[in-house]
C-alpha positions in Angstrom: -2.0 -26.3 -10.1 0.0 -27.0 -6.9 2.6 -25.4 -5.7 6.4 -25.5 -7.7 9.1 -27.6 -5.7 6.2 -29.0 -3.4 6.0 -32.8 -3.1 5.8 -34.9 -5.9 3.6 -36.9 -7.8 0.2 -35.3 -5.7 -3.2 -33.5 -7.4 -5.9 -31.9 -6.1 -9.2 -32.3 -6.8 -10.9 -30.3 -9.9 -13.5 -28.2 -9.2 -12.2 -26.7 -5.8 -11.6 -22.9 -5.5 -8.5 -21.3 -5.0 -6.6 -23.0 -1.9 -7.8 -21.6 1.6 -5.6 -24.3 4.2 -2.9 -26.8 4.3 -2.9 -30.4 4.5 0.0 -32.4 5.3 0.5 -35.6 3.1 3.1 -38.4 3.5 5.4 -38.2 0.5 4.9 -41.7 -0.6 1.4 -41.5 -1.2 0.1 -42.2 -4.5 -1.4 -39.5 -6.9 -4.2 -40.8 -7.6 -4.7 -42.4 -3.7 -4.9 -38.7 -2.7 -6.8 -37.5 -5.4 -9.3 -39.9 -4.7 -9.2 -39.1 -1.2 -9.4 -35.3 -1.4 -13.1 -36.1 -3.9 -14.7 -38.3 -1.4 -13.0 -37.5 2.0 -10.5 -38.8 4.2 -11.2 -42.6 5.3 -11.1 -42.9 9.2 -8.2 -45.6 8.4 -6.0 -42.6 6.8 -6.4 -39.9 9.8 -3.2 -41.3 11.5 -1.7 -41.5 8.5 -2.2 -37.9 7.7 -1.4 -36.8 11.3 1.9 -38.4 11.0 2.6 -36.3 8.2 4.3 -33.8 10.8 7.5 -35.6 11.2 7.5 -36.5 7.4 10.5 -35.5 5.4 10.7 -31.7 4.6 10.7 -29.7 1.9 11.7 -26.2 2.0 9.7 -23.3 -0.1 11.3 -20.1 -0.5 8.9 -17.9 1.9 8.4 -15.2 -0.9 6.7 -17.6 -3.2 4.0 -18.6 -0.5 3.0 -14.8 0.2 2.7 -14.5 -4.3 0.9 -16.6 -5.2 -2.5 -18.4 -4.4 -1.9 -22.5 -5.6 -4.8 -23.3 -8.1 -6.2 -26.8 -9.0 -5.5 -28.8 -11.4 -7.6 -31.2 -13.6 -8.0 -34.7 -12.2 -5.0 -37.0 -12.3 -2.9 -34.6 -13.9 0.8 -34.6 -12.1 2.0 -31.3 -10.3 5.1 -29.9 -11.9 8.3 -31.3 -10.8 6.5 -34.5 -11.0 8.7 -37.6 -11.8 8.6 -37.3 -16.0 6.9 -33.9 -15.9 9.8 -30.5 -16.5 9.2 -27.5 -14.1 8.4 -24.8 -16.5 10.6 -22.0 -17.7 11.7 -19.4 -15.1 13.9 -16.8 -15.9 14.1 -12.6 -15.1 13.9 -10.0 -17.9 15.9 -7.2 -17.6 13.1 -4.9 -18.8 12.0 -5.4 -14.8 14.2 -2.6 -13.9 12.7 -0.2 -16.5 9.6 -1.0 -15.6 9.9 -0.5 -11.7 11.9 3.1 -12.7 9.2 4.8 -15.4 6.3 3.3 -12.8 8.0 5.1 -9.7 8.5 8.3 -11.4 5.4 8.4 -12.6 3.9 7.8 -9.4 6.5 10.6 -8.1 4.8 12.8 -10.1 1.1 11.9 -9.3 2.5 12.7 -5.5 4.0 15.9 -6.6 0.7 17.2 -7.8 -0.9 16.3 -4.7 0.6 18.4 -2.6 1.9 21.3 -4.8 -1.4 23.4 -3.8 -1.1 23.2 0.0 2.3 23.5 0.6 2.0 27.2 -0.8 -1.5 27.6 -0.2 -1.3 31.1 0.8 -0.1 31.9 -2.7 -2.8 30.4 -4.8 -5.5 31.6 -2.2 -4.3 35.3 -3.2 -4.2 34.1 -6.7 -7.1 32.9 -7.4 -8.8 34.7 -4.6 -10.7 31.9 -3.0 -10.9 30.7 0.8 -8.1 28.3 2.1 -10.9 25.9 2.0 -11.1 26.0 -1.8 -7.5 25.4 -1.3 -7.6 22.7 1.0 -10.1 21.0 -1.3 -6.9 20.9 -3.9 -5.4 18.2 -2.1 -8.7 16.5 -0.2 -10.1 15.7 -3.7 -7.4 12.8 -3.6 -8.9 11.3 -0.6 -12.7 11.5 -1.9 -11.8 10.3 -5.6 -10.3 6.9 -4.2 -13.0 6.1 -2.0 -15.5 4.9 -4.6 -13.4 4.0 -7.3 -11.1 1.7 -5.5 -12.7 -1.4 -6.4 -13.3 -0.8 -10.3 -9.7 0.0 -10.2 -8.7 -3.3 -8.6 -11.7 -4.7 -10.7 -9.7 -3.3 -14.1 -6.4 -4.2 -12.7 -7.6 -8.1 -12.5 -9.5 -8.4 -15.3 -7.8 -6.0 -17.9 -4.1 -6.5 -16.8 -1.2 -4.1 -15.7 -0.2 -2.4 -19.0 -3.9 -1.0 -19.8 -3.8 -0.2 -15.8 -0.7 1.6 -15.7 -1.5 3.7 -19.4 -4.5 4.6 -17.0 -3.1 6.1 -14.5 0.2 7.7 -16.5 -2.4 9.1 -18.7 -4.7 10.4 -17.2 -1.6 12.0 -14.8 -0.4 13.7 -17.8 -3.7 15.0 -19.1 -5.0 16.7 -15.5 -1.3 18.0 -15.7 -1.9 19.6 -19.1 -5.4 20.5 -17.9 -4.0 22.9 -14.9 -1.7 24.6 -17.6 -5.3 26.3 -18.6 -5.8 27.7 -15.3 -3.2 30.4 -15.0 -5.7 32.8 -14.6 -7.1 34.5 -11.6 -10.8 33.8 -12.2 -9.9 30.3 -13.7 -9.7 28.4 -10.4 -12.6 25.5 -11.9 -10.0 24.6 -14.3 -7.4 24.0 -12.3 -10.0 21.9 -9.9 -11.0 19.9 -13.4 -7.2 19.2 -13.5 -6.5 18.3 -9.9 -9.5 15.6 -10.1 -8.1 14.1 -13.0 -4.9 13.9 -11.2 -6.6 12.0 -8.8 -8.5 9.5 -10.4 -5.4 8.7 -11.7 -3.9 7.7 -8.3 -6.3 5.3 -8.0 -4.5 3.4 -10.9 -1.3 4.3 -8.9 -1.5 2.7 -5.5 -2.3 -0.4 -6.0 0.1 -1.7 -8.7 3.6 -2.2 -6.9 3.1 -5.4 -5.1 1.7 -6.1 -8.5 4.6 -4.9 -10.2 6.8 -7.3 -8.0 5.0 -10.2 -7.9 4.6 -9.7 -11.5 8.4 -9.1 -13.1 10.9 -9.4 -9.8 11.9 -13.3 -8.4 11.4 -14.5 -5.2 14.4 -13.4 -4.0 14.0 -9.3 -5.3 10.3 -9.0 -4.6 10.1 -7.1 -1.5 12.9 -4.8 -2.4 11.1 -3.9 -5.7 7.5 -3.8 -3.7 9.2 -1.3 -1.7 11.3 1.0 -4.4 7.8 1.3 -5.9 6.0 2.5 -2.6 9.0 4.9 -1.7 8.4 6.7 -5.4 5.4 7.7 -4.6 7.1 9.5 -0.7 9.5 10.4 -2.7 6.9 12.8 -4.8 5.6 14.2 -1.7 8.9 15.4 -0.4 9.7 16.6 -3.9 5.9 18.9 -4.0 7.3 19.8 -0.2 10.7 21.3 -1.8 10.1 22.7 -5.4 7.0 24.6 -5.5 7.9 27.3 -2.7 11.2 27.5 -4.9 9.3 27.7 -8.2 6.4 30.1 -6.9 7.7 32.4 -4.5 4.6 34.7 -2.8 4.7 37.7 -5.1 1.3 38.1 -4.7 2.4 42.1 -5.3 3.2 41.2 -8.8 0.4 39.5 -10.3 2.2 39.4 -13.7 5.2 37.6 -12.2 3.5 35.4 -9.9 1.1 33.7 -13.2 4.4 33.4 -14.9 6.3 31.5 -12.1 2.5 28.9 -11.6 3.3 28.7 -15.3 6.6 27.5 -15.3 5.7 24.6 -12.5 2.5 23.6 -14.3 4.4 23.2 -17.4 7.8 21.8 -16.1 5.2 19.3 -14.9 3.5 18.2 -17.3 6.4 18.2 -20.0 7.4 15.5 -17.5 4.5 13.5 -17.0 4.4 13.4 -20.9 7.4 12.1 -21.2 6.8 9.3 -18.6 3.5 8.8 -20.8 5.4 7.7 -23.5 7.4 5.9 -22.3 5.3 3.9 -20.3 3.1 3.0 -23.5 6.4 2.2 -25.0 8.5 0.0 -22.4 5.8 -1.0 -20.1 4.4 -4.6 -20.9 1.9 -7.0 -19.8 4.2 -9.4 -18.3 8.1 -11.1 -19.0 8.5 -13.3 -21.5 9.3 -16.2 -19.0 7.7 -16.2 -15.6 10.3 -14.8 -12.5 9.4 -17.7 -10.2 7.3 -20.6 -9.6 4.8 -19.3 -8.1 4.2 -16.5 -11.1 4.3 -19.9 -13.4 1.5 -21.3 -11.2 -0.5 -18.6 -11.5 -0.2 -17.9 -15.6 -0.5 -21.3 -16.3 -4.0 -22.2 -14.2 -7.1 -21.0 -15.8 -8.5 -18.3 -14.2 -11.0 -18.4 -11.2 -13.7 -16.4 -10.1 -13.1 -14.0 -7.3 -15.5 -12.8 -5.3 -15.3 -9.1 -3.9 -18.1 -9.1 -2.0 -17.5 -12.1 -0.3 -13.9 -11.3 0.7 -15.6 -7.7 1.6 -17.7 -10.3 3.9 -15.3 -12.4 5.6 -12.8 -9.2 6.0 -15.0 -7.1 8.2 -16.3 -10.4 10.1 -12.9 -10.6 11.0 -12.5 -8.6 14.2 -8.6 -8.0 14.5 -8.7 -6.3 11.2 -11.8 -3.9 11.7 -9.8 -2.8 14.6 -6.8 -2.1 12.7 -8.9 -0.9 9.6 -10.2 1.9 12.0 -6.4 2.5 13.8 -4.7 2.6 10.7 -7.3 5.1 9.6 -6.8 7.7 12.5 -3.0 7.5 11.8 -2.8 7.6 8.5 -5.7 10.5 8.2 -3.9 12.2 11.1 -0.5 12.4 8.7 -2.6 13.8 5.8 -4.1 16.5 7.5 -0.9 17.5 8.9 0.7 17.5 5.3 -2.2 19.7 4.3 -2.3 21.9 6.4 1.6 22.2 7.3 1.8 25.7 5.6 -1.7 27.5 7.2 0.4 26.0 10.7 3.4 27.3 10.1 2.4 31.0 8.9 0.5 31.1 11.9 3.6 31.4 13.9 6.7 32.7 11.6 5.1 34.6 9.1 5.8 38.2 11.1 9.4 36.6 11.8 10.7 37.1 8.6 9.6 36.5 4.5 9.6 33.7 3.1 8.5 31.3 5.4 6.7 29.0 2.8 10.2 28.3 1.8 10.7 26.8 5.4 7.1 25.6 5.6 8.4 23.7 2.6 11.6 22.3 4.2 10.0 21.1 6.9 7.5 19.2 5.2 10.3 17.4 3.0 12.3 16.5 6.2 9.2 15.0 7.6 8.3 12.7 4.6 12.3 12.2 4.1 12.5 10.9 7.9 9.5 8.7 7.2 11.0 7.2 4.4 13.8 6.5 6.5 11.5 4.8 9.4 9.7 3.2 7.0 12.8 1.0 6.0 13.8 0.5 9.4 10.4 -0.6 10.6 10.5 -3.3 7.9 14.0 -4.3 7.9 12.7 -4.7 12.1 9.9 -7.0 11.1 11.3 -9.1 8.9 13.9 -9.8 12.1 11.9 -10.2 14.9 7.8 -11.2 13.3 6.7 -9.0 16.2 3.8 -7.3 14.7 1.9 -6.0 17.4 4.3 -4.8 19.6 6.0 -3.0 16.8 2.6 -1.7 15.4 1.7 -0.4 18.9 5.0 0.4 20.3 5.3 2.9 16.9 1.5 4.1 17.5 2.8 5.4 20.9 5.7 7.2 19.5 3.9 8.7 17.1 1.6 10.0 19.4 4.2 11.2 21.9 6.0 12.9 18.6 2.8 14.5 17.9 2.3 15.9 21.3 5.6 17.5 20.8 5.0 18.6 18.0 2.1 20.5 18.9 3.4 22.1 22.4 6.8 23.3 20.3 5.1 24.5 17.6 4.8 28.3 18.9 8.1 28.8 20.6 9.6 30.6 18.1 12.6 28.6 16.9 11.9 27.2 13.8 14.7 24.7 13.9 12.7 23.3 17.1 10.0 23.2 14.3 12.2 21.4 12.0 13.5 18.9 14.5 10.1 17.6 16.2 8.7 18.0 12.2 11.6 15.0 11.7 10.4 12.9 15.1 6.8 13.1 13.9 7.6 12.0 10.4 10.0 9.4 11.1 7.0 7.7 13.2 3.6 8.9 11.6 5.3 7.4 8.0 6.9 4.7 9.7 4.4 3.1 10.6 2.2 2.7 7.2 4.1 -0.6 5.9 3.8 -1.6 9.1 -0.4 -1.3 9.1 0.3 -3.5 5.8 1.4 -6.5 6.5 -0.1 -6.7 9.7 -3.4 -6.8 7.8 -1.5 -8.9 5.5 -1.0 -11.3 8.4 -4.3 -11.5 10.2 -6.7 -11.6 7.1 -4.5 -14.5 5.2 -5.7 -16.1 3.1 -7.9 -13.2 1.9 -6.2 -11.1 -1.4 -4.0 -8.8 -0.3 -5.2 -6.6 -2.7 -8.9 -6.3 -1.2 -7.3 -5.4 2.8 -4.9 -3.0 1.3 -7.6 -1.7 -1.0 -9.7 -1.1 2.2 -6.7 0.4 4.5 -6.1 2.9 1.6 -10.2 3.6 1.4 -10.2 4.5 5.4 -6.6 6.6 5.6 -8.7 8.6 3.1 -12.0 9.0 4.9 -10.0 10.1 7.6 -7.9 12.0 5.9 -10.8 13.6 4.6 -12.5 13.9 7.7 -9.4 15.6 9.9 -8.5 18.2 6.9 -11.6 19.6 7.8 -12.0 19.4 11.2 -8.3 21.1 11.8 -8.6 23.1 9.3 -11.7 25.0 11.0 -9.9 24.6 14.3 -6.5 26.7 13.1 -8.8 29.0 11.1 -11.1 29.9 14.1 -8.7 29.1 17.6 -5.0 28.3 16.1 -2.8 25.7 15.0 -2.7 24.4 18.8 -6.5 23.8 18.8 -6.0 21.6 15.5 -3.2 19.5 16.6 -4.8 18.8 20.0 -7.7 17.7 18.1 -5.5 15.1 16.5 -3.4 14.2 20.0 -7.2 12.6 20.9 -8.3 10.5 18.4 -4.5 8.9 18.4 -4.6 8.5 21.7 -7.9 6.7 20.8 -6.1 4.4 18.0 -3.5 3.2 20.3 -6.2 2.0 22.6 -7.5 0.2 19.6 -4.3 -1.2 18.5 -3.5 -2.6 22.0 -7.3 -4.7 21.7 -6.0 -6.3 18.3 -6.2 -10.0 18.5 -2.4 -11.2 17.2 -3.5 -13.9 15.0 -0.3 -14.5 12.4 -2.2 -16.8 10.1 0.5 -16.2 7.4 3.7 -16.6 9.6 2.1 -19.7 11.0 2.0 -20.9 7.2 5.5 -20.2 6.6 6.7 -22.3 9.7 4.3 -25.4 8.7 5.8 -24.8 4.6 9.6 -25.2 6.2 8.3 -27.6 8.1 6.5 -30.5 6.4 5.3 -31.5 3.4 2.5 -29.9 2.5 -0.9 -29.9 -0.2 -3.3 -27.2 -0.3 -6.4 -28.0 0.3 -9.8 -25.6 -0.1 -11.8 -24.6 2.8 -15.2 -26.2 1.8 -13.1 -29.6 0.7 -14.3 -32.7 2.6 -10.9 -33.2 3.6 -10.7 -30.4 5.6 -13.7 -30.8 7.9 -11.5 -32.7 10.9 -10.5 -30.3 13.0 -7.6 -33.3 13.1 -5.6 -32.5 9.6 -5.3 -28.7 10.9 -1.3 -28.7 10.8 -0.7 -25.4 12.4 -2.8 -23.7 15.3 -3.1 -20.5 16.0 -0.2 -19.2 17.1 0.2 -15.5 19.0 3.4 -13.4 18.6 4.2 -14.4 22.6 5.4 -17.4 21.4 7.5 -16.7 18.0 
């Protein structure tokens, strides 16, 4: 089906696969002259006709609905909607879109919370438990190894299954690892609260992938990006949250055995009375999709039949694609770089305030909230700043700097003494290191388009992890055996190595260059592999490099 509110009275040929160009066509050519056209390929007479197309008349296409949707065929001679005679269908926004963004974010909040609730207080449950702060460490790693592998059957089930049985998924199976570590308040049951932990996160697999989903799904055109965005911030939102509460709920009275099972007890339960709750009432209020569509574009897309989609060719023409195996690698380092740093935050800090006074986990906790609050913060502001100025490069790299030069002093501050020194360059690091994570998005967004956005997301996540993974281990042995200093250095080098990466990244903006031509001209899709798109000729837009937005 072609676009909604494109030109009228224009089909494309059955049989194509989803829509990988533009082609500009006059508005007063026939349906069936283009139709015909787009089976058997352009006739040489027609080339200057299509050229001309440029100075057409124009029709204007909200951007939002361009970046939702994918246009899908249509069966031959059949008229696109808005057609002359033919009604645009039935667009309209449920109100149930709000209760479906909130129970989704708080759930998610949650699935955050547990991630970190281990390491921020690691000292505690390494007493505990009596285990090395590598068993603890391992508490929040698990995360990063379980999404690895099952990242594709997730987006698999996600396509093919749909968002409600997704979204029971990952609230369920949140709930029942939460239930699962209310076993484990013992000192020599440590495997049960790892069997909990890993159910925890296999359910963040089902988690990070559904709010552009969400959006696209239930919000307009005009609400999407704000809703995309409230769903991502949930999840931050859960980490500063496991920064805060569990030094509050757990304080280190490792003296007091007794007292300290009761306190792990009153956090694992607290938590999972919660996530119950949000289980219900996601199996209650969450649903497949509104009533209506919320835009066009969703309207195209419900009421096409449903194509095959490849991963493993997408897989293939994402990592032939140079630009984004550079970023795939930079956005890696960074985001690894932040997780080991939220890992290990606590081992850091005890390091050099723990004979200062008692505690420090509290302020080990702080700190970690007012670098993920900051983040949040940048985050915002970094993609308020692109939507402004389409500068994607310089912002990605200009940010990669600072986040290096926030990291340096970071690490040169971090044994002077002053904890509010601590606190402050904490802030500075956050504000950059999480700042720059929706940033890392849509420039994959923008130099892989057409490819699903799904797949290069899906992929970002996949290396932040291995990374992640990767540096929790190698800092962790570097604090243990030489000091926190040793550690951070460590991580100083291989950012130093991303922004050299991110300066070699070849600024293609294949998607920005679509949204010019779309407010432009008239436009059809038109598949890759069609005939009509062999000419070199009906190219409307060339690439064009941020220089000269």
């Amino acid at each position: 089906m072609a676009r909604p509110d494109a030109e009228e009275g224009a089909t494309v040929a059955p049989g194509h696969p989803l829509a990988k160009g533009y082609l500009p066509v006059p508005r007063d050519a026939a349906a069936g002259k283009v139709s015909a056209e787009q089976q058997n390929g352009p006739r040489a007479d027609n080339a200057a006709d299509l050229s001309g197309a440029l100075g057409g008349p124009q029709i204007l296409l909200a951007p939002e609905e361009e970046t939702q949707a994918r246009l899908l065929p249509t069966d031959a001679g059949e008229e696109t909607p808005g057609a002359e005679g033919t009604p645009l269908p039935r667009t309209a926004l449920s109100t149930r879109r709000f209760v479906v963004l909130l129970i989704f974010s708080l759930y998610s909040l949650v699935n955050a919370f547990q991630w970190i609730q281990y390491s921020i207080i690691s000292n505690v449950f390494q007493g505990f438990y009596s285990v090395s702060l590598l068993h603890i460490d391992w508490l929040s790693m698990v995360y990063m190894l379980a999404y690895v592998p099952l990242i594709f059957p997730a987006t698999w089930l996600l396509d093919t299954k749909g968002l409600r049985l997704t979204a029971l998924l990952g609230s369920g199976l949140n709930c029942l690892g939460a239930w699962v570590k209310c076993g484990s308040v013992q000192q020599h049951l440590f495997w049960v609260t790892m069997l909990g932990q890993c159910l925890c996160s296999v359910a963040q697999v089902f988690i990070l992938g559904l709010p552009s989903h969400i959006a696209s799904v239930w919000f307009g055109p005009k609400e999407v990006s704000t809703a995309c965005a409230t769903a991502v911030l949930g999840n931050q939102l859960g980490t500063a949250v496991g920064f805060l509460l569990p030094p509050v709920l757990v304080p280190n009275t490792q003296n007091d055995t007794v007292l300290l099972a009761h306190n792990i007890s009153i956090m694992f339960y607290g938590t999972s009375g919660v996530a119950t709750l949000l289980f219900i009432l996601t199996a209650i209020a969450f649903k497949e999709k509104p009533p209506y569509p919320p835009s066009q574009a969703q309207a195209a897309i419900q009421d096409s039949p449903p194509e095959e989609y490849s991963y493993k060719k997408s897989i293939r023409n994402l990592f032939k694609n140079i630009p984004f195996v550079l970023l795939l690698i930079s956005y890696g380092i960074m985001t690894g770089a932040f997780y080991s740093v939220s890992t290990l935050l606590n081992q850091m800090i005890l390091t050099h305030y723990e004979v200062i006074s008692s505690g420090e986990e509290v302020n080990a906790g702080r700190i970690g909230l007012t670098l993920v609050v900051a983040g949040m913060v940048g985050s915002i502001l970094c993609g308020l700043w692109l939507d402004y100025t389409k500068t994607y490069k310089q912002t990605t790299l200009i940010v990669y700097i600072l986040s290096f030069i926030g990291m340096v002093i970071f690490t040169f501050t971090l044994d002077l003494g002053y904890i509010i020194i601590v606190f402050v360059t904490g802030g500075i690091l956050g504000f950059f290191m999480t700042g720059y994570l929706p940033l890392g998005f849509e420039f994959a967004v923008e130099i892989t388009y057409p490819e699903s956005e799904g797949t290069s997301s899906g992929l970002l996540n996949a290396a932040a992890q291995v990374f992640g993974i990767l540096f929790t281990l190698a800092q962790g042995k570097l604090t243990t055996d030489h000091g926190p200093k040793a550690g951070n250095i460590f991580l100083c080098f291989w950012m130093f190595l991303g922004i050299i990466l991110t300066a070699l990244i070849k600024s293609d903006l294949r998607r920005h260059n679509i949204n010019i031509g779309i407010t432009n001209v008239e436009i059809k899709a038109v598949p890759v592999d069609s005939p009509v798109d062999q000419k070199p000729k009906t190219v409307i837009l060339s690439n064009q490099p941020e220089s000269s937005i």
